[in-house]
PASE-783916 format. One record per residue: residue number from 1; x, y, z of N, C-alpha, C in turn; residue in one letter. Coordinates in steps of 0.1 Angstrom, whole numbers, always signed. Each point is the difference from the previous one (the first is absolute). Example, Ala and Ser with C-alpha at 12.3 -4.5 7.8 and 13.67 -1.06 7.14 Angstrom:
[1,[+132,-57,+78],[-9,+12,+0],[+9,+12,+0],"A"]
[2,[-4,+11,-7],[+9,+11,+0],[-8,+11,+8],"S"]
% end
This chain:
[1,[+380,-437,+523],[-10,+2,+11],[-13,-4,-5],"X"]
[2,[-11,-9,+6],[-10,-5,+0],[-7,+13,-4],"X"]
[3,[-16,-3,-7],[-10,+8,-5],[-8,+5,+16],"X"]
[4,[-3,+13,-3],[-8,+9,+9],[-11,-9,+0],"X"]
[5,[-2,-7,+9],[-17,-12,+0],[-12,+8,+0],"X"]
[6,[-1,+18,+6],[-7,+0,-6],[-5,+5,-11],"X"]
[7,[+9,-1,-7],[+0,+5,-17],[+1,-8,-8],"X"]
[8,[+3,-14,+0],[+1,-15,-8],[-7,-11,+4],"X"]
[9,[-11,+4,+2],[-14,-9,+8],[+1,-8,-16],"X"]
[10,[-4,-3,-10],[+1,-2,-16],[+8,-14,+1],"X"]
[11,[-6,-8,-5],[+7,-14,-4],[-6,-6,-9],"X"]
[12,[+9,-9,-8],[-8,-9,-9],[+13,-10,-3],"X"]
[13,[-1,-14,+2],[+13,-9,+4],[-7,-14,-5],"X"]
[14,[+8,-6,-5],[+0,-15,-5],[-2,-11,+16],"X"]
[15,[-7,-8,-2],[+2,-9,+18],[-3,-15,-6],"X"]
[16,[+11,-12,+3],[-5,-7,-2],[-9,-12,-5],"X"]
[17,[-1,-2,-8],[-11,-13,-2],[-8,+10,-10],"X"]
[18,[+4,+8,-9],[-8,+9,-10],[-12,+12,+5],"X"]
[19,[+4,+0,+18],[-11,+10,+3],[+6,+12,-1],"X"]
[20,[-2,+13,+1],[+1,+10,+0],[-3,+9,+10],"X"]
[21,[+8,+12,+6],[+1,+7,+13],[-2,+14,-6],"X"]
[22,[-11,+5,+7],[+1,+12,-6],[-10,+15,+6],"X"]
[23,[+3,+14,+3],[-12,+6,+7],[-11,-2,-7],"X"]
[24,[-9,+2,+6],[-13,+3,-5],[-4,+13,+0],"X"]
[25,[-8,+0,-12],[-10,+12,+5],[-13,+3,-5],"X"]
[26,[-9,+10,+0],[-8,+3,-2],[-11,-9,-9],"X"]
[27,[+13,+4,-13],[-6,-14,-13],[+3,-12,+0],"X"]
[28,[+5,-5,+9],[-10,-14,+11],[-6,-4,+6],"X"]
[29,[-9,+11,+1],[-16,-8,+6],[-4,-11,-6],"X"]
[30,[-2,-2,-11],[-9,-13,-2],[+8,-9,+5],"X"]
[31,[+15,-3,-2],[+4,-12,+5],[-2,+6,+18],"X"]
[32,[-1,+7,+9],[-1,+0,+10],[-17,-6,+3],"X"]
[33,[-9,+3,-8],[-18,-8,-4],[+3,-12,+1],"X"]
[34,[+9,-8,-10],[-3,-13,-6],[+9,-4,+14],"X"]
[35,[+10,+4,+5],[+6,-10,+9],[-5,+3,+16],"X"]
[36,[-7,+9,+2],[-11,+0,+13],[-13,-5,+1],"X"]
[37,[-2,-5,-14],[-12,-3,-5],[-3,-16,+12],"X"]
[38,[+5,-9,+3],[-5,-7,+13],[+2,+0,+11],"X"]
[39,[+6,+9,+4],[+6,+10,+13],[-12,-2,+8],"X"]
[40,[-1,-3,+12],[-13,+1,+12],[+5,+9,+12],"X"]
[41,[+13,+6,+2],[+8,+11,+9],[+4,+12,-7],"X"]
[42,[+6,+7,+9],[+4,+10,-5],[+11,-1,-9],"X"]
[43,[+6,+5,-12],[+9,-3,-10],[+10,+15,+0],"X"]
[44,[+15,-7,-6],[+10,+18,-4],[-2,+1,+14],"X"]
[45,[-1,+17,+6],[+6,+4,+7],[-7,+8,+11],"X"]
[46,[-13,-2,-4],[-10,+4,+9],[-11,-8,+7],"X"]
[47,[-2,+5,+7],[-15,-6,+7],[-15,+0,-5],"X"]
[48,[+0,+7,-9],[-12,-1,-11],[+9,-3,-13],"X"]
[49,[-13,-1,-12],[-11,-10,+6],[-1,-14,+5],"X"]
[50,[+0,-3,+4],[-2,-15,+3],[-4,-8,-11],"X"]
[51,[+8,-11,-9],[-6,-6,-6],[+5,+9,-17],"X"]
[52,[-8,-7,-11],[+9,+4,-13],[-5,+18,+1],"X"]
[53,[+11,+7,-12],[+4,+5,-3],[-12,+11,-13],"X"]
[54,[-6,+9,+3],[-6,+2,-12],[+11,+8,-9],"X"]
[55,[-4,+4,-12],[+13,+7,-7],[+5,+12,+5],"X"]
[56,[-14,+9,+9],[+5,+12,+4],[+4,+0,+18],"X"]
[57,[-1,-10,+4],[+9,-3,+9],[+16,+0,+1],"X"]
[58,[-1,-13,-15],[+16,+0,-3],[+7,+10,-3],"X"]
[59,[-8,+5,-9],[+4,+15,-3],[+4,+11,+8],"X"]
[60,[-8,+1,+16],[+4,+9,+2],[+10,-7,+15],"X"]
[61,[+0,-12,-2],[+15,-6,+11],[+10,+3,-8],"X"]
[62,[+2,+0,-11],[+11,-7,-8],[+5,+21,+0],"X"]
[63,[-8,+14,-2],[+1,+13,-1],[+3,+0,+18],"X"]
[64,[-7,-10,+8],[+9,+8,+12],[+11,-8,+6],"X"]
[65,[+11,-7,-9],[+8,-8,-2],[+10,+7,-10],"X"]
[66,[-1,+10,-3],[+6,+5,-13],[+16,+2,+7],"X"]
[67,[+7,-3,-12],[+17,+0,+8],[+5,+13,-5],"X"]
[68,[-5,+10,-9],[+2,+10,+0],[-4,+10,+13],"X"]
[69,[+0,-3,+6],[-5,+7,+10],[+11,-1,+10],"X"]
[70,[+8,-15,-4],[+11,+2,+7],[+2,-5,+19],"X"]
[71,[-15,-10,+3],[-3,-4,+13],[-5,-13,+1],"X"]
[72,[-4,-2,-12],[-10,-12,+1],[+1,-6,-17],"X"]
[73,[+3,-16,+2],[+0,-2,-13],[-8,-17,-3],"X"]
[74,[-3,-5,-4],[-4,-12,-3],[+3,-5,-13],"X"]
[75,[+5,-12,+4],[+10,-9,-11],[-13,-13,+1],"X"]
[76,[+6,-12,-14],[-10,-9,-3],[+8,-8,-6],"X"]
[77,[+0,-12,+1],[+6,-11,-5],[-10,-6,-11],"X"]
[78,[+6,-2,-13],[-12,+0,-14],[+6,-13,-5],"X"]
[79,[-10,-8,-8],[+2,-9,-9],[-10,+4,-12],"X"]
[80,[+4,+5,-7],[-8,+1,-13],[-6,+14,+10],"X"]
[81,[-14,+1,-10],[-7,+12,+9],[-10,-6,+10],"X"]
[82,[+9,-7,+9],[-11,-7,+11],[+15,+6,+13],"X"]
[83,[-11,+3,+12],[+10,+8,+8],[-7,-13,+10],"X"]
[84,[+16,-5,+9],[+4,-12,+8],[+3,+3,+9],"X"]
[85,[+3,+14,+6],[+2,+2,+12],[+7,+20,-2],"X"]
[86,[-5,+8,+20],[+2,+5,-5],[+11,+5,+15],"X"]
[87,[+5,+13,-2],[+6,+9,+9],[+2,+14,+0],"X"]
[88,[-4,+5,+13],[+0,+10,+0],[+11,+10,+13],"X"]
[89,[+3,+7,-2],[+16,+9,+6],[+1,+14,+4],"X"]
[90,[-1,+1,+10],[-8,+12,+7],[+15,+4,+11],"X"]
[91,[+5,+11,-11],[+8,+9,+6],[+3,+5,+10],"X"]
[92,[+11,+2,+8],[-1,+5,+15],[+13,+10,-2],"X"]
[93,[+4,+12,+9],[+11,+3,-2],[+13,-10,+4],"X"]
[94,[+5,+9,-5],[+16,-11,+3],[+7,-15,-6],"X"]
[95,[-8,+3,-12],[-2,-11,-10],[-6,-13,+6],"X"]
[96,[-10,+0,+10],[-3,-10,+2],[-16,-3,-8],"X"]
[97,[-6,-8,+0],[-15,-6,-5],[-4,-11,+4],"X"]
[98,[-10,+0,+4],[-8,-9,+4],[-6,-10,-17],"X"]
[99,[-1,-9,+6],[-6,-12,-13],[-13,-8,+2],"X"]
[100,[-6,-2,-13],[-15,-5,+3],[+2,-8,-9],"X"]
[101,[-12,-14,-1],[+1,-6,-11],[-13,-10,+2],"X"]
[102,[-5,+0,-11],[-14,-8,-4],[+4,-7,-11],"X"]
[103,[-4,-13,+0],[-5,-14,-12],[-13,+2,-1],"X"]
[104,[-2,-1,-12],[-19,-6,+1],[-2,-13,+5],"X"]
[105,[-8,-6,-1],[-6,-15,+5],[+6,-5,-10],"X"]
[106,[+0,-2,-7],[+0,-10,-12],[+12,+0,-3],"X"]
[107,[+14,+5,+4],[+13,-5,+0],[+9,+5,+14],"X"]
[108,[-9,-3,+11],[+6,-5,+14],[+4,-10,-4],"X"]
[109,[+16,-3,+11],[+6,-12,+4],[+6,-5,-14],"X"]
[110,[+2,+9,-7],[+12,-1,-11],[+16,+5,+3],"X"]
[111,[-3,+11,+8],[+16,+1,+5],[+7,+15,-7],"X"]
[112,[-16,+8,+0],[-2,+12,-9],[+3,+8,+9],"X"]
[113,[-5,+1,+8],[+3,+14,+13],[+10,-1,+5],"X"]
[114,[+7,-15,+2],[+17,+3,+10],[+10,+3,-16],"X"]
[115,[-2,-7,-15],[+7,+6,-9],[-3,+14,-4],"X"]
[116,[-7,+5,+1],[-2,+15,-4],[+3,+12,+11],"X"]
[117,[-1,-9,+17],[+2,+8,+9],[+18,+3,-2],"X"]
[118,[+5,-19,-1],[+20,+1,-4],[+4,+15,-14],"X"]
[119,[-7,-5,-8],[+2,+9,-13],[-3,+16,+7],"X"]
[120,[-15,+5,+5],[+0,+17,+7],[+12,+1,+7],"X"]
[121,[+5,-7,+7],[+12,+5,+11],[+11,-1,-1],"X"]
[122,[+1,-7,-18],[+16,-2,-3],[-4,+16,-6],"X"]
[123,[-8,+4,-7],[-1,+9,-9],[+3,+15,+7],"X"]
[124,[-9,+0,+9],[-5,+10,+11],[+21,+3,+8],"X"]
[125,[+5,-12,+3],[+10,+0,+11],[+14,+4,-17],"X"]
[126,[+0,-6,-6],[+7,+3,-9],[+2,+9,-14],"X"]
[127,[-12,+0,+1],[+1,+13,-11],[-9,+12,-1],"X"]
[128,[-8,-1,+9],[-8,+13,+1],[+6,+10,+14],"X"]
[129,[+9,-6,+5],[+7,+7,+13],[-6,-4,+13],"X"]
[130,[-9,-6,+3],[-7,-3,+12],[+5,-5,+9],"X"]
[131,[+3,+4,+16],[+12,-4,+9],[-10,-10,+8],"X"]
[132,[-10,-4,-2],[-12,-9,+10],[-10,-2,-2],"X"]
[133,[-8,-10,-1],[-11,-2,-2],[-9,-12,+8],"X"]
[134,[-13,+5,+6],[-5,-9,+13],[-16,-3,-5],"X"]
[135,[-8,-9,+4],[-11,-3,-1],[-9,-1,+11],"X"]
[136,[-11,+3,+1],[-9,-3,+12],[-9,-10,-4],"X"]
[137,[-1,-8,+8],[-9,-16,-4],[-8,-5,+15],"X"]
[138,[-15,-4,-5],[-7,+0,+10],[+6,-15,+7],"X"]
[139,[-2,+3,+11],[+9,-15,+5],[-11,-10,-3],"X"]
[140,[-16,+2,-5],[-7,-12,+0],[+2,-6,-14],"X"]
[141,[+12,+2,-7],[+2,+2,-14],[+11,-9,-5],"X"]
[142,[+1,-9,+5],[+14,-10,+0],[+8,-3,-15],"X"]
[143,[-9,+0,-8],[+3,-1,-16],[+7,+13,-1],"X"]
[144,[-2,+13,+5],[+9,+14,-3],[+12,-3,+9],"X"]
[145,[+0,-8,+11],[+13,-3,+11],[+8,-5,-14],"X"]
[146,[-5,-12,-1],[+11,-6,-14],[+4,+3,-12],"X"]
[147,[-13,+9,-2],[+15,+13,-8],[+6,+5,-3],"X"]
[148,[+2,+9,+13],[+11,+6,+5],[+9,-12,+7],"X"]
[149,[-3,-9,+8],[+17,-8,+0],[+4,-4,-14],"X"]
[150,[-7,-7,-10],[+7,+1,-8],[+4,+7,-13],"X"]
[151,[-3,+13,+3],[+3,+18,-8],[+16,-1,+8],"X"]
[152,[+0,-8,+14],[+13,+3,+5],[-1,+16,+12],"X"]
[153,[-16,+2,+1],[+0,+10,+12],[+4,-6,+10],"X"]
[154,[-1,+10,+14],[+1,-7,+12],[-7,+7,+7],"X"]
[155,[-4,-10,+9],[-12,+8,+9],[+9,+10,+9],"X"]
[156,[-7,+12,+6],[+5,+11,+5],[-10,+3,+11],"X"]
[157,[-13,+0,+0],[-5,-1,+12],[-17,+4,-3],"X"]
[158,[-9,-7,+14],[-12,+3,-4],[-7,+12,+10],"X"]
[159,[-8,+5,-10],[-8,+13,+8],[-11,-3,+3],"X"]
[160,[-5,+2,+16],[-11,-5,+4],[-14,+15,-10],"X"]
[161,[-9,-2,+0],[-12,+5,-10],[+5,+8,-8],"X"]
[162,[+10,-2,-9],[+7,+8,-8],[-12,+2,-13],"X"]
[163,[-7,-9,-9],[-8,+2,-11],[-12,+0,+4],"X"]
[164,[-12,+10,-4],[-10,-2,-2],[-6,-11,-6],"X"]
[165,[-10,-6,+2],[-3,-15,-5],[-14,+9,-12],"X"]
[166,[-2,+8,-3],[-10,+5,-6],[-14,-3,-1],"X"]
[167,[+2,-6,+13],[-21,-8,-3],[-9,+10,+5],"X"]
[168,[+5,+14,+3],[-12,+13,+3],[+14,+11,-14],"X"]
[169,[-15,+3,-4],[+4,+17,-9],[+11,+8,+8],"X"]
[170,[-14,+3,+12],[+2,+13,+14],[+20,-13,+8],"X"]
[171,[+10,+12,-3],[+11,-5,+8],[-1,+1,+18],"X"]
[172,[-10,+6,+3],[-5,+1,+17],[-8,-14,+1],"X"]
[173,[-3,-9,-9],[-9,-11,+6],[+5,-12,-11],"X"]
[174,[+13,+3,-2],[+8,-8,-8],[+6,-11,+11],"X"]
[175,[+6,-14,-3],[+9,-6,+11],[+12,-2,-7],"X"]
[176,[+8,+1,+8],[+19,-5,-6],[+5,-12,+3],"X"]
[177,[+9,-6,-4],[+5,-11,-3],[+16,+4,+0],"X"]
[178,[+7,-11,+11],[+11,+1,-1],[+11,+1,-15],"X"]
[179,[+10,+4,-4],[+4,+3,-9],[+20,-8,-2],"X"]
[180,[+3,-7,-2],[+16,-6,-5],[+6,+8,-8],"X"]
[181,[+14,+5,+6],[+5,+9,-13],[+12,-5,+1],"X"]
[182,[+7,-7,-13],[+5,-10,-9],[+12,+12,-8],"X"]
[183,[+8,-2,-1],[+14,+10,-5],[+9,-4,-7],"X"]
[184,[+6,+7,-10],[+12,-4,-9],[+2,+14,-2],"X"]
[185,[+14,-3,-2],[+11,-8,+8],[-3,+1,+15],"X"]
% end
């Protein structure tokens, strides 16, 4: 029988071409610093801050990311101690999770986010027990379309103002943006 997902959030795995797969946490802020460091958007998994990373930012994404917690986990694709891409896996009942995933600038269009998105879903579908896993992607976002087709999602359907676009604090004078939600299996 497959691991209780939310009890085996915890990875650390060998991936091709000498990079390395593995959670993050806390005592990876700096590499979350050095690799948000030319970021001009929002980065990881939130809507602040915009742009790089101070240490106690990373710090305290990476503590409200903690997979002991058992809901929320963030994984990172490493070469050496330079972090190349990242993801993050946010629990639902019924073994399902939603998936997120950021590159920095500086190694877009390497082919990091559709191999790391393949590797979370073989991992997540095979050995952590997970019966499903879906993404929400802004449809003005065509680079995230391509990789989930080739992660091998499938589109499932779009929600008209499903995301807040974050450009007000106040959510009453916020605007939304339609939202794609992309599924495996």
């Amino acid at each position: 029988m497959p691991a209780d997902p939310m009890t085996s959030l915890w990875a650390d795995a060998a991936m091709p071409g000498g990079l390395r797969w593995r959670t993050l946490s806390p005592a990876d802020a700096p590499l979350v610093v050095e690799a948000t460091s030319e970021e001009t958007a929002p980065a990881l998994w939130g809507p602040r801050p915009v742009g790089p990373y101070t240490l106690a930012d990373a710090g305290n994404a990476l503590r409200e990311w903690d997979p002991d917690g058992g809901e929320l986990a963030s994984y990172g694709i490493l070469r050496d101690d330079r972090l190349l891409a990242a993801f993050g896996l946010m629990c639902e009942p019924a073994q399902i999770a939603e998936v997120a995933y950021w590159v920095p600038p500086r190694h877009r269009r390497q082919g990091l986010a559709s191999a790391g998105l393949r590797f979370l879903t073989d991992w997540a579908l095979t050995s952590a027990g997970f019966r499903g896993l879906w993404l929400e992607i802004d449809p003005t976002n065509p680079a995230s379309v391509g990789v989930a087709e080739r992660a091998g999602y499938r589109f499932d359907r779009r929600i008209p103002g499903h995301c807040r676009s974050w450009a007000d604090e106040d959510p009453a004078h916020d605007t939304r943006h339609d939202c794609l939600i992309w599924v495996n299996p």
